[in-house]
C-alpha positions as CSV (number, residue, x, y, z in Angstrom):
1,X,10.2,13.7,10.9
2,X,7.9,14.5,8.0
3,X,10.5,12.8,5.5
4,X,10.0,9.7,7.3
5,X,6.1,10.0,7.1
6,X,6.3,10.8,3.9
7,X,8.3,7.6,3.4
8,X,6.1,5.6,5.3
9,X,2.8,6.6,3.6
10,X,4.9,6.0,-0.2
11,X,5.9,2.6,1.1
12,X,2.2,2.1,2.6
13,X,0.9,2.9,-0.5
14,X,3.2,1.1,-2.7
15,X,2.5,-2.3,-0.9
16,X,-1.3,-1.7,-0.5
17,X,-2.1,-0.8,-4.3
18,X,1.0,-3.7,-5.3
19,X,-0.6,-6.1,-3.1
20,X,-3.9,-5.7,-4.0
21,X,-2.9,-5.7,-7.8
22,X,-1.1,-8.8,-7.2
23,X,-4.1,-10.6,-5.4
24,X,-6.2,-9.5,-9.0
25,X,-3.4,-11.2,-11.6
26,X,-3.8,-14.7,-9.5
27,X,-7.7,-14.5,-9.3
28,X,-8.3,-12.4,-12.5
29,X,-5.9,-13.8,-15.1
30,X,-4.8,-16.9,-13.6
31,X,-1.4,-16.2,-12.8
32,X,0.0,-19.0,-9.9
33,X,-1.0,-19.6,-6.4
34,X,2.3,-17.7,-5.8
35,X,1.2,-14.5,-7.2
36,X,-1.6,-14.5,-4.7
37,X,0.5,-15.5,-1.1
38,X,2.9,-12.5,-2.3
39,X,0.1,-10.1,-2.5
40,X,-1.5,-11.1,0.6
41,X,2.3,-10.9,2.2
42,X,2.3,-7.5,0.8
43,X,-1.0,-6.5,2.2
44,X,-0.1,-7.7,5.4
45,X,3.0,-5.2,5.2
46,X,0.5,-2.5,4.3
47,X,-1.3,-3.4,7.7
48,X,2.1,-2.6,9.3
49,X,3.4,0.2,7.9
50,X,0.9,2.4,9.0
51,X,2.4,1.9,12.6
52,X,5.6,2.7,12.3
53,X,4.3,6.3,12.2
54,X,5.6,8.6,15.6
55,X,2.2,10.6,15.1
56,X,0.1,9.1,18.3
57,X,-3.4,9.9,16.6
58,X,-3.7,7.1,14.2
59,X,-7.1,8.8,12.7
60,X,-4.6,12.1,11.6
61,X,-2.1,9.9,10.1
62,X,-4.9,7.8,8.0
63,X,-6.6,10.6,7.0
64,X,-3.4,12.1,5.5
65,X,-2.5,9.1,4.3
66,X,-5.7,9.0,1.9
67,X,-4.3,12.2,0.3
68,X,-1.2,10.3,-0.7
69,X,-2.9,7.0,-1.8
70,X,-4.9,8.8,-4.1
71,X,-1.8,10.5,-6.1
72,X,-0.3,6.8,-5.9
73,X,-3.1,5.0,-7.4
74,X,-3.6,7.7,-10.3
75,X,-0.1,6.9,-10.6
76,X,-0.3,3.6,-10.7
77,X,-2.7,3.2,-13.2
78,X,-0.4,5.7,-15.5
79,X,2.5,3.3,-15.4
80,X,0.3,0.0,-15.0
């Protein structure tokens, strides 16, 4: 159970911080139309992901999930 949480708030984090960076290349530096419906797809997978959580209390798993977004995005910007 907490590997697939963990799993979940990875792939949750992947898609919000890939989406949104997607969203910035097509209104930032021009990149195609394209660039922008994928991010938005991928944000609209970040919208789900959180659900496929067995945890009832939505406001626990959020809450730990900021925890992990944060090591993501330091991440992110490391490889990025």
């Amino acid at each position: 159970m907490i590997l697939r949480a963990m799993i979940l708030f990875v792939l949750a984090g992947l898609a919000e911080i890939g989406g949104g960076w997607l969203v910035w290349q097509w209104l930032r530096n021009g990149n195609g139309l394209w660039v922008g419906l994928l991010g938005g797809a991928v944000l609209v997978l970040y919208g789900v992901i959180p659900t496929l959580q067995q945890e009832s209390n939505f406001g626990r798993v959020y809450a730990a999930y900021g925890g992990v977004f944060i090591v993501l995005a330091i991440l992110w910007g490391m490889v990025v």
